[in-house]
Backbone as ProteinMPNN parsed JSONL, in Angstrom:
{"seq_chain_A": "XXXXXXXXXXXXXXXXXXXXXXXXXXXXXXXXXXXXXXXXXXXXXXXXXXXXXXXXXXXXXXXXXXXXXXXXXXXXXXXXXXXXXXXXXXXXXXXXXXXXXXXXXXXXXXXXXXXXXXXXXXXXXXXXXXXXXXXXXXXXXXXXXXXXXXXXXXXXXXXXXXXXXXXXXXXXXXXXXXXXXXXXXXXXXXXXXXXXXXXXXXXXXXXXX", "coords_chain_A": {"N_chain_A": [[99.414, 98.343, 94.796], [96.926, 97.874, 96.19], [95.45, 96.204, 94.573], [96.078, 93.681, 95.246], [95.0, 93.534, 97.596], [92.299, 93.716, 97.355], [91.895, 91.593, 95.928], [92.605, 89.658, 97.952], [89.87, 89.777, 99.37], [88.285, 88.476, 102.317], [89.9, 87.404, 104.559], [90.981, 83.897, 104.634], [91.776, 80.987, 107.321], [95.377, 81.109, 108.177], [97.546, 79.595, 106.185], [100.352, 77.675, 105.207], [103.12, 78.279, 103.166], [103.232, 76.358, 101.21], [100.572, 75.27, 101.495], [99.251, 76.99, 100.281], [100.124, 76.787, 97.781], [99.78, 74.339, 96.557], [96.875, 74.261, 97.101], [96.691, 76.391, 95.21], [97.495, 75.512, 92.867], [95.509, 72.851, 92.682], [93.18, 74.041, 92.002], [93.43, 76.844, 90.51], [92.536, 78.988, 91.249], [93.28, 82.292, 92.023], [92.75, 84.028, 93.902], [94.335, 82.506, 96.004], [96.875, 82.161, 95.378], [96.921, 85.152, 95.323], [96.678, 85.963, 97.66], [99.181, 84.574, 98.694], [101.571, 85.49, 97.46], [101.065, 88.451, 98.597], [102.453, 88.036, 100.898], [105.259, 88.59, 100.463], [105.37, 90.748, 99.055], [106.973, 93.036, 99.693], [109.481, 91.882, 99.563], [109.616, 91.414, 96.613], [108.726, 94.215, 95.191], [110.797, 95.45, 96.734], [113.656, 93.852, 95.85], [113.393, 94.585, 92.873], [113.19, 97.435, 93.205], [116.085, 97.47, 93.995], [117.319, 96.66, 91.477], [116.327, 97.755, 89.044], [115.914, 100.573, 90.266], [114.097, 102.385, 89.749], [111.157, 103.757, 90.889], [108.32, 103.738, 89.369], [108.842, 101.444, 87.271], [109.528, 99.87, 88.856], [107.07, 98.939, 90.427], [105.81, 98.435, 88.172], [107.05, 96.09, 87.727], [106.351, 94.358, 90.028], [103.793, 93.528, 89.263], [104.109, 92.433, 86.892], [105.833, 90.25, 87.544], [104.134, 88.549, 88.97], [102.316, 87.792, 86.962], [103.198, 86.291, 85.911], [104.568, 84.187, 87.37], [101.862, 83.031, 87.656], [101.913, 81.048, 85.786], [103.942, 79.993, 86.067], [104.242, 78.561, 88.037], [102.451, 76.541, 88.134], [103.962, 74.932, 86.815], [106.434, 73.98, 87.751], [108.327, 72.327, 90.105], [108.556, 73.541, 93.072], [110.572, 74.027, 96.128], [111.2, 75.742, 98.075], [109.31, 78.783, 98.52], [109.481, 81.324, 98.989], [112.536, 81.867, 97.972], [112.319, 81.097, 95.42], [110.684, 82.57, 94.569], [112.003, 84.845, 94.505], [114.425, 84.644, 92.822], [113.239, 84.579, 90.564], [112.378, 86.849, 90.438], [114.473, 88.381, 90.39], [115.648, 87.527, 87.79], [113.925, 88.381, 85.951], [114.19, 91.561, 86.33], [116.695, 91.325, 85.914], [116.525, 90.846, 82.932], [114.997, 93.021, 82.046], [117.288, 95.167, 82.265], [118.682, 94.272, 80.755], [117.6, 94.708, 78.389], [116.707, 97.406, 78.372], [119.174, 98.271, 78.383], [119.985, 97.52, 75.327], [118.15, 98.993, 73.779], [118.868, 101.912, 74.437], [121.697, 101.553, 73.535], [121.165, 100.753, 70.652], [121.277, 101.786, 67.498], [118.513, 104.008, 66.029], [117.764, 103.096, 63.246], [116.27, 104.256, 61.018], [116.618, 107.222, 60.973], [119.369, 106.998, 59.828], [118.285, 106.497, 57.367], [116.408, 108.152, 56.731], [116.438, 110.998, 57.485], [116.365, 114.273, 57.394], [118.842, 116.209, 57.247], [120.389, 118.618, 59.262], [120.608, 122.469, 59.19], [124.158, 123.512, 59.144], [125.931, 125.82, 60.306], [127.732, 126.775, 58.639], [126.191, 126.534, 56.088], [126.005, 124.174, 55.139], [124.701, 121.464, 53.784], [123.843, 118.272, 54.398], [123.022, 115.619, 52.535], [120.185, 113.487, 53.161], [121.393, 109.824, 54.237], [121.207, 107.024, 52.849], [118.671, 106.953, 51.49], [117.963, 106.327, 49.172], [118.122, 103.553, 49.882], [115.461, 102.772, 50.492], [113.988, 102.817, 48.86], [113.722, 100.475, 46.938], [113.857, 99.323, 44.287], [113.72, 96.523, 42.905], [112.707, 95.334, 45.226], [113.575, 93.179, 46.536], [114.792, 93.427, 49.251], [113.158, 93.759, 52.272], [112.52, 97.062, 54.363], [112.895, 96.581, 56.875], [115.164, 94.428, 56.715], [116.33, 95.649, 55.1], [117.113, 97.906, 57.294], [118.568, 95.944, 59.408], [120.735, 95.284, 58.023], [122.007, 97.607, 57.734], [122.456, 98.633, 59.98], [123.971, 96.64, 61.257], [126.425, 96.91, 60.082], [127.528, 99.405, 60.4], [128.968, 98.97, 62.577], [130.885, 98.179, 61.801], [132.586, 100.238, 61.06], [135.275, 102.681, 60.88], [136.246, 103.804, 64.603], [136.691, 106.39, 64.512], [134.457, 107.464, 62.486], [132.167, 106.288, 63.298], [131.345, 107.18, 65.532], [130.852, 109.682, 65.139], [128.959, 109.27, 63.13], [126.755, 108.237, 64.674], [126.767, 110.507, 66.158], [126.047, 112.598, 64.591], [123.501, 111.6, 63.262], [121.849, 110.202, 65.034], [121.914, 111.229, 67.511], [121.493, 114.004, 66.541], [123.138, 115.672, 66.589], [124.77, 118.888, 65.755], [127.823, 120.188, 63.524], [129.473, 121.926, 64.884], [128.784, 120.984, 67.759], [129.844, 118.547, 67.57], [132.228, 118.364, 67.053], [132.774, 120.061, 69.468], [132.193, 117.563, 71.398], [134.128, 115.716, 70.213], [136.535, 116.555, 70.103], [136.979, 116.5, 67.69], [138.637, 118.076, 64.874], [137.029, 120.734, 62.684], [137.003, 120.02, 59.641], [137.537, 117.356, 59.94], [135.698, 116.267, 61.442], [133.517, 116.443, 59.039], [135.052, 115.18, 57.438], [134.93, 112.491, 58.389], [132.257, 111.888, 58.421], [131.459, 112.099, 55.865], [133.28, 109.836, 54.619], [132.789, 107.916, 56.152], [129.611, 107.707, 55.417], [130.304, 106.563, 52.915], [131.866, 104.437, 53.316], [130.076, 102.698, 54.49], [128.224, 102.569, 52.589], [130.018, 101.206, 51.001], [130.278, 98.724, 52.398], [127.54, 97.649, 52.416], [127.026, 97.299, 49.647], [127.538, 94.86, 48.373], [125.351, 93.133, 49.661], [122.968, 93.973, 48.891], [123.02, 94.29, 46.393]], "CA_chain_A": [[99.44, 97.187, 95.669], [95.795, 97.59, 96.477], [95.013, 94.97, 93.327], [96.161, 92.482, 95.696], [94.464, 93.091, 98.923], [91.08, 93.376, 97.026], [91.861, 89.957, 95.559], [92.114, 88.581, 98.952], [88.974, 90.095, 100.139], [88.411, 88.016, 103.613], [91.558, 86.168, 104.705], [90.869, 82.325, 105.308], [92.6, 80.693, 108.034], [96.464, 80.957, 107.695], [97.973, 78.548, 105.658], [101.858, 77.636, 104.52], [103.451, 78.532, 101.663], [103.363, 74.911, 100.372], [99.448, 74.622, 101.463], [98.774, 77.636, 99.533], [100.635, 76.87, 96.272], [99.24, 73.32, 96.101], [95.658, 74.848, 96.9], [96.16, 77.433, 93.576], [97.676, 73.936, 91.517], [94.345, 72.108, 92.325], [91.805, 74.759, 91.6], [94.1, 77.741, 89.668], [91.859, 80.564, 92.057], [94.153, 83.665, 92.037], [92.983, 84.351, 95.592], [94.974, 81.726, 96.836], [97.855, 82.732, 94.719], [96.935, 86.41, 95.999], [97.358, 85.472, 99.553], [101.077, 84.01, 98.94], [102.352, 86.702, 96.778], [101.042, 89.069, 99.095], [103.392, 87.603, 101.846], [106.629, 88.828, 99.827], [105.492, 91.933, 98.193], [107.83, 93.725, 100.068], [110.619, 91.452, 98.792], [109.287, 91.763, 95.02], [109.199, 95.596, 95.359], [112.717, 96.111, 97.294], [114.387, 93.516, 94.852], [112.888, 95.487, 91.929], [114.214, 98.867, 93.234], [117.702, 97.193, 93.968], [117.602, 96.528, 89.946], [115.891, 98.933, 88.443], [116.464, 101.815, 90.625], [113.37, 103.477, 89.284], [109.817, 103.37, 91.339], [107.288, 103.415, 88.763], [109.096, 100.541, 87.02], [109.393, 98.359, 89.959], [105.713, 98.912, 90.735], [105.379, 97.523, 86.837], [107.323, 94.782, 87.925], [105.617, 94.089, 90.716], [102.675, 93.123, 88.631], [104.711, 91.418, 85.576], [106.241, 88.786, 88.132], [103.009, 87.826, 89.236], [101.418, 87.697, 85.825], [104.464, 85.491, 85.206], [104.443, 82.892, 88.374], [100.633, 82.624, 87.637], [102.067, 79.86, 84.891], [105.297, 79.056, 86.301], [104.209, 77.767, 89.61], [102.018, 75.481, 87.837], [105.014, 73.709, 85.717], [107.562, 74.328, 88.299], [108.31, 71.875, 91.359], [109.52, 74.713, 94.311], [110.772, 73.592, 97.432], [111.044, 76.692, 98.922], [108.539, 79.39, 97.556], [110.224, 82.721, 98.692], [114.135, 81.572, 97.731], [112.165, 80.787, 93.906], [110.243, 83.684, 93.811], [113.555, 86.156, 94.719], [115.21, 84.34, 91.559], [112.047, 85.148, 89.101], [111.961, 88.58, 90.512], [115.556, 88.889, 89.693], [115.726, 87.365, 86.304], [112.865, 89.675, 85.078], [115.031, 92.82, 86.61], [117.909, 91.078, 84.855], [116.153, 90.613, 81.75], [114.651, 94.685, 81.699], [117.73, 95.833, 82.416], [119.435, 94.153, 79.335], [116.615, 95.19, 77.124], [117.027, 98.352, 78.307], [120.958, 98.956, 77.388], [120.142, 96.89, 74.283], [117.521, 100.158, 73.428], [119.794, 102.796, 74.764], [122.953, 101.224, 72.233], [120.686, 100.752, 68.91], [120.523, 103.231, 66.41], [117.036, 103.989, 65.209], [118.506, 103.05, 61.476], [115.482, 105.368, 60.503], [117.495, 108.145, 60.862], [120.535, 107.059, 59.177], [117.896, 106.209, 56.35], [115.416, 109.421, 55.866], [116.53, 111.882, 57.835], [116.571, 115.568, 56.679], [119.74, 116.899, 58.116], [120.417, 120.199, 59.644], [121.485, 123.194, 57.96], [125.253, 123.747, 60.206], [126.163, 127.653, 60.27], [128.595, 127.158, 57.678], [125.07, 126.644, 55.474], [126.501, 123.158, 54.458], [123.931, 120.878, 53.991], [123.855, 116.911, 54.459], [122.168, 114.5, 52.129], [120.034, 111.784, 53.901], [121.865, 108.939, 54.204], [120.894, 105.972, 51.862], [117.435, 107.407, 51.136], [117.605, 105.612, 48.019], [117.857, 102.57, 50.247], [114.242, 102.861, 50.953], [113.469, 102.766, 47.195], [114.192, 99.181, 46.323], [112.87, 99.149, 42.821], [114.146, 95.061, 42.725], [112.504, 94.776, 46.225], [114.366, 92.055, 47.258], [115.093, 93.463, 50.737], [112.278, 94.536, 53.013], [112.788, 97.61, 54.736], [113.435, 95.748, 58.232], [115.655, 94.017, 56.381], [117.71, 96.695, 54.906], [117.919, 98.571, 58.293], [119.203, 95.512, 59.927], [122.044, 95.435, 57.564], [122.919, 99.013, 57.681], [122.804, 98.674, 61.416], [125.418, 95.848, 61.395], [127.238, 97.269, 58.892], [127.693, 100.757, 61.276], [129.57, 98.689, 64.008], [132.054, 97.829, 61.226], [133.261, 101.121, 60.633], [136.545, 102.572, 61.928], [135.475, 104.022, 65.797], [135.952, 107.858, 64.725], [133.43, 107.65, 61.568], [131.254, 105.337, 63.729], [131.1, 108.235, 66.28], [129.979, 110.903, 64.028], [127.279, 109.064, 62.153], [125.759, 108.083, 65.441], [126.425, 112.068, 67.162], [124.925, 113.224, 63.909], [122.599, 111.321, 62.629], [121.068, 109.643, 65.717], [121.836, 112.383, 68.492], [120.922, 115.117, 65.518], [124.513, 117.031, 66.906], [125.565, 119.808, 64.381], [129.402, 120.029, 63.306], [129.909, 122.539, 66.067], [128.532, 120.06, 68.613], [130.072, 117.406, 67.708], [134.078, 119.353, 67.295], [133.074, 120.13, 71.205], [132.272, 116.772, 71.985], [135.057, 114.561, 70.301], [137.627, 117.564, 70.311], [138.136, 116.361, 65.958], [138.631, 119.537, 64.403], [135.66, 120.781, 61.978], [137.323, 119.533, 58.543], [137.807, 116.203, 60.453], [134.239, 115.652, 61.36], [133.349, 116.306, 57.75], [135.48, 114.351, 56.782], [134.389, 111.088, 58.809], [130.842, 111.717, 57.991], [131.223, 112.092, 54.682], [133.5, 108.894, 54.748], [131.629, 106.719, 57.074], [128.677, 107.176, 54.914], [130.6, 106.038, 51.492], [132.374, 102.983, 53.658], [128.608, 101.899, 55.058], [127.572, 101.661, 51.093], [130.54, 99.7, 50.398], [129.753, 97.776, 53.113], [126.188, 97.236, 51.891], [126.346, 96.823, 48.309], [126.922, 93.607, 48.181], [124.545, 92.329, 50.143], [122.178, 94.524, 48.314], [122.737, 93.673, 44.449]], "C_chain_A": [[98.039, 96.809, 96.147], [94.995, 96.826, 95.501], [95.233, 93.871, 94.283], [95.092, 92.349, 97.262], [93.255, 92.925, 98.806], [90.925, 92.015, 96.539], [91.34, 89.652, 96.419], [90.519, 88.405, 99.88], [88.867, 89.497, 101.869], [89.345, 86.807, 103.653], [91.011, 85.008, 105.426], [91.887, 82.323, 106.529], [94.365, 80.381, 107.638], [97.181, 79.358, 107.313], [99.492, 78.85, 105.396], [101.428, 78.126, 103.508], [102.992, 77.191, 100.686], [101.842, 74.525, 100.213], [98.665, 75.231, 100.116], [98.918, 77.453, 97.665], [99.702, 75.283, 96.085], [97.301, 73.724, 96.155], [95.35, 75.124, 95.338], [96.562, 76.085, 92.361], [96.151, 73.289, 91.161], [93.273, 73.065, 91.698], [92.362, 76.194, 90.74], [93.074, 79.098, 90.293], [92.959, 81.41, 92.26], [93.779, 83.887, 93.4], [93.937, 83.659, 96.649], [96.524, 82.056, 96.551], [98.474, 84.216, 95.335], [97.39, 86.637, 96.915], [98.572, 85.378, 99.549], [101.628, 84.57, 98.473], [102.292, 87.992, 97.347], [102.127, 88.912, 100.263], [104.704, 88.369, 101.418], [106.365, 90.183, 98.667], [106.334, 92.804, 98.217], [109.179, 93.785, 99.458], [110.928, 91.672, 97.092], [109.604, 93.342, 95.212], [110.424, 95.703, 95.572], [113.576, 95.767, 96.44], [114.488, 94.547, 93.602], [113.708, 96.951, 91.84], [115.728, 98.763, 93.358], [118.493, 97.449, 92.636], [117.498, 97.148, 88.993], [116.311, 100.042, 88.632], [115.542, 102.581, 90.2], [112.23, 102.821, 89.997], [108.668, 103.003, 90.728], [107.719, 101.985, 87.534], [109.318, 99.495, 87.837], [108.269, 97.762, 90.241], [104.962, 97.552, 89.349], [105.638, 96.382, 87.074], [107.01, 93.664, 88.753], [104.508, 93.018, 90.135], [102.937, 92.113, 87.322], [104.912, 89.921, 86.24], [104.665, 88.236, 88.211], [102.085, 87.295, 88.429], [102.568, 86.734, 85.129], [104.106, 84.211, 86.003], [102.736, 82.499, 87.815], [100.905, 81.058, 86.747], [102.776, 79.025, 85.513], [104.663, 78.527, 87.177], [103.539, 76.361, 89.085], [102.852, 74.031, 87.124], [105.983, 73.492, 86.566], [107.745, 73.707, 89.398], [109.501, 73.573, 92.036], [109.154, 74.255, 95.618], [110.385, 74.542, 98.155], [110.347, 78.217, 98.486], [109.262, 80.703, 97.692], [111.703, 82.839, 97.837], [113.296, 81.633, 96.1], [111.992, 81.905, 93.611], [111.326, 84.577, 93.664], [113.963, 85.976, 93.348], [114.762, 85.013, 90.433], [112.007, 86.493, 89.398], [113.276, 89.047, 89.946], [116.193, 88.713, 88.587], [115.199, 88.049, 85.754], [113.499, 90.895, 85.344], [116.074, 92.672, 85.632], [117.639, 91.432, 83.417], [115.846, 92.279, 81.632], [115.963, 95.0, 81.814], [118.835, 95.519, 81.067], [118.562, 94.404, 78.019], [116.429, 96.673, 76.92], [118.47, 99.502, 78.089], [120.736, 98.778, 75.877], [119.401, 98.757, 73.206], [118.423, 101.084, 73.818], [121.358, 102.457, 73.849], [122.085, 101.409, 70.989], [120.348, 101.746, 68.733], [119.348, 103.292, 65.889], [117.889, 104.322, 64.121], [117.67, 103.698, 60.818], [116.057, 106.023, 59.896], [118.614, 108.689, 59.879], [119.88, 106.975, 57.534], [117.072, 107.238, 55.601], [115.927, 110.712, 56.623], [117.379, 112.853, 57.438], [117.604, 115.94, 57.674], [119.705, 117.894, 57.966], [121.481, 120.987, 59.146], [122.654, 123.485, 59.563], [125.305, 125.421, 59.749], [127.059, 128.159, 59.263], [127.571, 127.227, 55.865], [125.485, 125.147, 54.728], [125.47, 122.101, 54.817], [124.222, 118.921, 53.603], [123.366, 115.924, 54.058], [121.412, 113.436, 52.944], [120.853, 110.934, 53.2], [120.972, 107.716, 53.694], [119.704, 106.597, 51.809], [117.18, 106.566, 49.668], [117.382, 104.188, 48.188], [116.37, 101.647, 50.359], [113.482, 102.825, 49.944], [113.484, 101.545, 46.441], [113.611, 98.648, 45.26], [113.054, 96.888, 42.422], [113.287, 94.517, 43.577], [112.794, 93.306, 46.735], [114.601, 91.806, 48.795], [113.561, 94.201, 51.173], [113.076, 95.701, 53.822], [113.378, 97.127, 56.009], [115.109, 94.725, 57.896], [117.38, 94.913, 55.814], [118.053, 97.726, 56.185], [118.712, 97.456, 59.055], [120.732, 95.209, 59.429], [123.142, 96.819, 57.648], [123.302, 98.737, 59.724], [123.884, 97.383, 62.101], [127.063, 96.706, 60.661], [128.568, 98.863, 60.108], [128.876, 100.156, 61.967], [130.887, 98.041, 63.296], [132.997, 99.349, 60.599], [134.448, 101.733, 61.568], [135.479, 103.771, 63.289], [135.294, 105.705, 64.889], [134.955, 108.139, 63.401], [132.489, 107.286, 62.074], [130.453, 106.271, 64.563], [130.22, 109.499, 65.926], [129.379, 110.675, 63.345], [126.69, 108.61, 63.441], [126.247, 109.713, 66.195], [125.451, 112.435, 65.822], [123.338, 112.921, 63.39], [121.352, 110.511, 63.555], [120.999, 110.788, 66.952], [121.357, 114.243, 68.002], [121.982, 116.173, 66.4], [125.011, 117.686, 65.654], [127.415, 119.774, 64.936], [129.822, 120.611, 64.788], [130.255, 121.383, 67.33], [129.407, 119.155, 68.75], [131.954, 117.662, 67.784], [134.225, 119.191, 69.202], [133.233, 118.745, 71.878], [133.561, 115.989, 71.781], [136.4, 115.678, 70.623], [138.173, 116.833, 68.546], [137.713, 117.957, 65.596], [137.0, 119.615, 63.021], [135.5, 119.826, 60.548], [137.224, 117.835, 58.95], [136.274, 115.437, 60.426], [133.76, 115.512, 60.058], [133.606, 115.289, 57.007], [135.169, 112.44, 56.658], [133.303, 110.717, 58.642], [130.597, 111.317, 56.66], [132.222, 110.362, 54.074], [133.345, 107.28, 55.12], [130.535, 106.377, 56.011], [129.291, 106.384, 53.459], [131.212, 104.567, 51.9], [130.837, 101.913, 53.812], [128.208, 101.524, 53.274], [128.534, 101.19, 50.616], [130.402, 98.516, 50.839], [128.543, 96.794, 52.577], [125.782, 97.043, 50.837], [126.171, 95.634, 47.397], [126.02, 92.73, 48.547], [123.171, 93.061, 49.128], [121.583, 94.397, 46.609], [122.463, 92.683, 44.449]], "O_chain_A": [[97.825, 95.647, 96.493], [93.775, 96.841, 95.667], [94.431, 92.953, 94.109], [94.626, 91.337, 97.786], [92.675, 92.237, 99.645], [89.897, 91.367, 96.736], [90.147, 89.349, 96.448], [90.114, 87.518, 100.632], [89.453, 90.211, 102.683], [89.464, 85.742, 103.047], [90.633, 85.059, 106.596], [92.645, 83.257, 106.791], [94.616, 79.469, 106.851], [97.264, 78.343, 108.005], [99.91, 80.007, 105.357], [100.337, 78.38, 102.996], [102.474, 77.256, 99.571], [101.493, 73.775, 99.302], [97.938, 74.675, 99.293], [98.204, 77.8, 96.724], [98.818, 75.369, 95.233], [96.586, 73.407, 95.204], [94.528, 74.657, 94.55], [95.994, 75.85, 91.294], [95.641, 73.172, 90.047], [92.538, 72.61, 90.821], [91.385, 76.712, 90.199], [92.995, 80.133, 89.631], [93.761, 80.811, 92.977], [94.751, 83.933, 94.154], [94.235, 84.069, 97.771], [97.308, 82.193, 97.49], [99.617, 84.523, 95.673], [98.354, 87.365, 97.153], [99.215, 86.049, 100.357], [102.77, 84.436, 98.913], [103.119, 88.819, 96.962], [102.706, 89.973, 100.496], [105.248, 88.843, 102.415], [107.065, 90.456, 97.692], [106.657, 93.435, 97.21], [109.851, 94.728, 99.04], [111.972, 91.962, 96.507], [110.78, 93.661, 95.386], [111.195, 96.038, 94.674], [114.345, 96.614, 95.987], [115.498, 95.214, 93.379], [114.447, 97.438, 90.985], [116.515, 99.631, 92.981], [119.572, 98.012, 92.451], [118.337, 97.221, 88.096], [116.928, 100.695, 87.79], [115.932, 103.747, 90.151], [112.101, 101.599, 89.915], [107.945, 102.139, 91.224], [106.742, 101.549, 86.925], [109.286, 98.316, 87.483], [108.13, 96.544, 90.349], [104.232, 96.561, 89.387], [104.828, 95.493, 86.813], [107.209, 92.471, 88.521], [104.42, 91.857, 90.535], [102.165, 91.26, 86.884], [104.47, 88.845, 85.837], [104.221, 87.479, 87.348], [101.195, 86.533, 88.806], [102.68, 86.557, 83.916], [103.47, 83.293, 85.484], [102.635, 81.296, 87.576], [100.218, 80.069, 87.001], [102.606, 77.813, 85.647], [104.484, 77.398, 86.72], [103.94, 75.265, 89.476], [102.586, 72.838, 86.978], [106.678, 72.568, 86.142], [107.301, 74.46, 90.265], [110.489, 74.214, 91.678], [108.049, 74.104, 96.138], [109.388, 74.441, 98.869], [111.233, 78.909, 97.985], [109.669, 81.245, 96.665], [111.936, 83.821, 97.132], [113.881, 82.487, 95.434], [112.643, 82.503, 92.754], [111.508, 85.066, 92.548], [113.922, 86.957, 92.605], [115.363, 85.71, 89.615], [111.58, 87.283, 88.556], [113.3, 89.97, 89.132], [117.129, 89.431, 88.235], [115.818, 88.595, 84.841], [113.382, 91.59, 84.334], [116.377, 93.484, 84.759], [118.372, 92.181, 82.771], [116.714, 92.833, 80.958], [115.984, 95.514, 80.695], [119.589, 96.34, 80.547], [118.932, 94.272, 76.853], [116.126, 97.214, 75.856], [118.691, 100.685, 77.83], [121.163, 99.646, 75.115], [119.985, 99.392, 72.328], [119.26, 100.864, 72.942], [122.045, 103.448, 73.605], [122.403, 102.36, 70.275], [119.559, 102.512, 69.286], [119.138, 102.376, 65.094], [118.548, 105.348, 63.957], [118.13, 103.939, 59.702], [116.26, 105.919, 58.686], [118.86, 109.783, 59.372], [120.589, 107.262, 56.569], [116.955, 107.33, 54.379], [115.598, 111.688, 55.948], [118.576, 112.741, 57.175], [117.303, 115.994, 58.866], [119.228, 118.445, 56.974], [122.627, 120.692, 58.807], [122.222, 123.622, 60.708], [124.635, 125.95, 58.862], [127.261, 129.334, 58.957], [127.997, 127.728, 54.824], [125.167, 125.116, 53.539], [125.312, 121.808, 56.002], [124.77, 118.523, 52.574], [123.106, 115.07, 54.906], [122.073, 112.499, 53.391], [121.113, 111.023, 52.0], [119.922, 107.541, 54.313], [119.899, 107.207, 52.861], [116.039, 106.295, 49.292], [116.799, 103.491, 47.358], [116.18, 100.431, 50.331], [112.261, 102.799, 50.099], [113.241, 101.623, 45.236], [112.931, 97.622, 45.284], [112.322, 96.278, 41.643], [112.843, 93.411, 43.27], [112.006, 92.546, 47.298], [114.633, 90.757, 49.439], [112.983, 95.036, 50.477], [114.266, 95.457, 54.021], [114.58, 97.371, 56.114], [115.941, 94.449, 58.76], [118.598, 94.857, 55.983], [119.123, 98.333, 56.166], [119.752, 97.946, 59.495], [121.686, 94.964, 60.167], [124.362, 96.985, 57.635], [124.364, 98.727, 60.347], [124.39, 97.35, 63.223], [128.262, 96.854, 60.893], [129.769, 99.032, 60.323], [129.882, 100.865, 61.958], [131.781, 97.497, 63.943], [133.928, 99.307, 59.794], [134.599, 101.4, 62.744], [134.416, 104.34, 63.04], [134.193, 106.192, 64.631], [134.656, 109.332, 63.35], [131.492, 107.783, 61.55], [129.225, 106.321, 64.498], [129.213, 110.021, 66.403], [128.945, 111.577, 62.628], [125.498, 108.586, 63.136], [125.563, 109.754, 67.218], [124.234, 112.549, 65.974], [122.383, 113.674, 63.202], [120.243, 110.23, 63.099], [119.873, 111.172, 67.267], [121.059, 115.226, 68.68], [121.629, 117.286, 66.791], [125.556, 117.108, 64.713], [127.998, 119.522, 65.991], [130.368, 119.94, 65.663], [131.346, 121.001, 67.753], [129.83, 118.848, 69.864], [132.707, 117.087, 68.57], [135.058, 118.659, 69.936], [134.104, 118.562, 72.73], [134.167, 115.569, 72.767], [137.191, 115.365, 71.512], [139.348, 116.68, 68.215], [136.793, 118.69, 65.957], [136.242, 118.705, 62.685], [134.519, 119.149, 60.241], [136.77, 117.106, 58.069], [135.839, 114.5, 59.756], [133.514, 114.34, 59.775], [132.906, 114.645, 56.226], [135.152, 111.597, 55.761], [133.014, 109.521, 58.641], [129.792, 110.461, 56.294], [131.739, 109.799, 53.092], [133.603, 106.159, 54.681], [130.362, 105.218, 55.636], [128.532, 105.541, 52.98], [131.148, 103.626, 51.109], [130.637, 100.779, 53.377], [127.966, 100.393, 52.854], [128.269, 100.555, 49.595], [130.374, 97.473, 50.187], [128.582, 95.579, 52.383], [124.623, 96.702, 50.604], [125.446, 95.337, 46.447], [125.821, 91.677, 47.941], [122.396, 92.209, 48.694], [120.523, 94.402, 45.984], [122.242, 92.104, 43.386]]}, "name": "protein", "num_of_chains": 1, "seq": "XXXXXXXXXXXXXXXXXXXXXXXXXXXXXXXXXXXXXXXXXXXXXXXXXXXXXXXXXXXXXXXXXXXXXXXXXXXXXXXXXXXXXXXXXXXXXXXXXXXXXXXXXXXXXXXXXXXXXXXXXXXXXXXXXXXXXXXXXXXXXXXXXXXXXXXXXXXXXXXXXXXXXXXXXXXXXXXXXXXXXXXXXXXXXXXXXXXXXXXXXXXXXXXXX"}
């Protein structure tokens, strides 16, 4: 927060909200800006933690809004400057917090694409999944290209195959693990893995030839 009070260095005579924002319109000085965003830091912060719920990301956000309004204010008639800013502080919370489920749901399709699976205790070992995907002797598909298909493709499979290629292959859970978690028996998991992956390349081979 001490980025802002060095901005202001010596505080002019107090001005409105309205004197201040039309001030930073005519001449675009960040001190003037500084000054009026300092007024509501409190509000930026508290909102922030309402949304977030995490401190060193509010702090971030702190600093995003403001590196945000620096434009908006200029394009933006605002009647009332705190009621606007609240909104922008809570659209940008809004917005992280759906970018952050969006990351917490997607599969790194990596995974499903090179990764060396683990030997289970029964010594049964797991082919990477499409690895040959990644070989595209036609190159037709870019790699970005072929994970975004496999990673559609995933959310078409029935739920309990869907389950056990993302415990195994994205949570890296062995058979054991994954028996405890869904309660399918061992043959079962096997079975959906080894199923899942042969539905995903029927899924994908037409788009692929």
């Amino acid at each position: 927060m001490s980025f802002f009070k060095k901005l202001l260095g010596k505080k002019p005579p107090s001005r409105s909200d309205t004197e201040l924002l039309q001030l930073y319109r005519q001449t675009q000085d960040m001190t003037h800006l500084g000054e009026l965003y300092d007024r509501y830091l409190s509000m930026v912060l508290g909102t922030s933690m309402k949304y977030l719920k995490d401190e060193e990301e509010s702090k971030d956000m702190v600093m995003q809004v403001f590196e945000k309004i620096a434009q908006k204010v200029l394009q933006t008639e605002i009647e009332k400057f705190d009621g606007w800013l609240y909104m922008v502080v809570k659209n940008e919370c809004l917005l992280a917090l759906r970018k952050r489920q969006q990351h917490q749901n997607n599969i790194p399709i990596d995974h499903l694409l090179t990764k060396n699976s683990q030997k289970d205790e029964d010594d049964t070992m797991e082919n990477p999944l499409f690895s040959h995907l990644t070989d595209n002797e036609a190159d037709t598909l870019s790699k970005e290209e072929v994970l975004t298909l496999v990673e559609k493709a995933v959310e078409h499979l029935a739920p309990e195959q869907k389950v056990c290629i993302k415990l195994f292959y994205l949570q890296e859970k062995s058979y054991k693990e994954i028996v405890e978690q869904t309660g399918y028996d061992l043959n079962k998991v096997k079975s959906y893995l080894q199923n899942g992956k042969r539905n995903l390349k029927l899924l994908l081979q037409p788009k692929l030839d």
